[in-house]
BALOBA-1460 file (C-alpha; in Angstrom, 3 decimals):
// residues 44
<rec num="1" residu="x" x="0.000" y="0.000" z="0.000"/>
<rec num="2" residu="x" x="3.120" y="2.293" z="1.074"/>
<rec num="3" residu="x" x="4.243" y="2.131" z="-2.777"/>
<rec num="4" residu="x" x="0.581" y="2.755" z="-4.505"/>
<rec num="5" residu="x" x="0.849" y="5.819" z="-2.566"/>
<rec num="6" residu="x" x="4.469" y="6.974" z="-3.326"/>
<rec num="7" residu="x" x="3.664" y="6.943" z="-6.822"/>
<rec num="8" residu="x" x="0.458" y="8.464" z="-6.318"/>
<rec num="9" residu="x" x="2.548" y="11.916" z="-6.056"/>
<rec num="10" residu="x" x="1.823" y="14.686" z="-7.933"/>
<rec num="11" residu="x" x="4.791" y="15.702" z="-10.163"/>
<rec num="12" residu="x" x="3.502" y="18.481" z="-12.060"/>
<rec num="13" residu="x" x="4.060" y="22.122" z="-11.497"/>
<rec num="14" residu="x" x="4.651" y="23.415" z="-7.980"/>
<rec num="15" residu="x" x="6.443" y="19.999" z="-7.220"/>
<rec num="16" residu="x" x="10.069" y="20.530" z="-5.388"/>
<rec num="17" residu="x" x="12.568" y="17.543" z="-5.038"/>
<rec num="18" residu="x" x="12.229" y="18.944" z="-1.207"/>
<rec num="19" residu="x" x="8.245" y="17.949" z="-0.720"/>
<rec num="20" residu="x" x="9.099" y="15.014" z="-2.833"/>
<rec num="21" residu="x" x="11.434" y="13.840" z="-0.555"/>
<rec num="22" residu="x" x="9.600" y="15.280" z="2.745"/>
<rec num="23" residu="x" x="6.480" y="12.885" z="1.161"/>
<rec num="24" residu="x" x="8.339" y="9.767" z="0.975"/>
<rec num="25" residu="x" x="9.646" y="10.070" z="4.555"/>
<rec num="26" residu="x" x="6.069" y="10.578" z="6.241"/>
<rec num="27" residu="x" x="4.774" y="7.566" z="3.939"/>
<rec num="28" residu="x" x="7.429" y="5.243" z="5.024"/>
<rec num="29" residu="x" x="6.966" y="6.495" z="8.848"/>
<rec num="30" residu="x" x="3.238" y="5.897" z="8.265"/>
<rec num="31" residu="x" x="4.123" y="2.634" z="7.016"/>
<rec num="32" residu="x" x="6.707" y="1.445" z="9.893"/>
<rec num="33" residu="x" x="3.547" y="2.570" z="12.295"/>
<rec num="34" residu="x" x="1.711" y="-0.238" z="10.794"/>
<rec num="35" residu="x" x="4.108" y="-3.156" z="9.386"/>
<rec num="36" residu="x" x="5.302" y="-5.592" z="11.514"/>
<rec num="37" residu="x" x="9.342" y="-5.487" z="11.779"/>
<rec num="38" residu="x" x="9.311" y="-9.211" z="10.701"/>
<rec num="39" residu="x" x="7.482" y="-10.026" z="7.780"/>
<rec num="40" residu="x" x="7.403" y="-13.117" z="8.545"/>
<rec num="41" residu="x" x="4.347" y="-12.912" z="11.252"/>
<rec num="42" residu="x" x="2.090" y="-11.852" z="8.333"/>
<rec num="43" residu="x" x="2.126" y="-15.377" z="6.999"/>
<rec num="44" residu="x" x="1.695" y="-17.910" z="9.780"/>
């Protein structure tokens, strides 16, 4: 889901490399909130 939504960012106009970057980080911090630190949980 973390992915669908990195590539979900806008890139037009108005788009710096800074809230690119400031984007990504709050995604993957979202994501860390909610994966498990072993993947391996998820399929037993």
């Amino acid at each position: 889901m973390a992915l669908m939504q990195l590539t979900m960012i806008p890139l037009g106009s108005g788009t710096s490399v800074g809230d690119f970057v400031a984007h990504i980080q709050h995604s993957l911090k979202q994501s860390n909130v909610r994966i498990p630190v072993n993947p391996a949980t998820q399929s037993t």
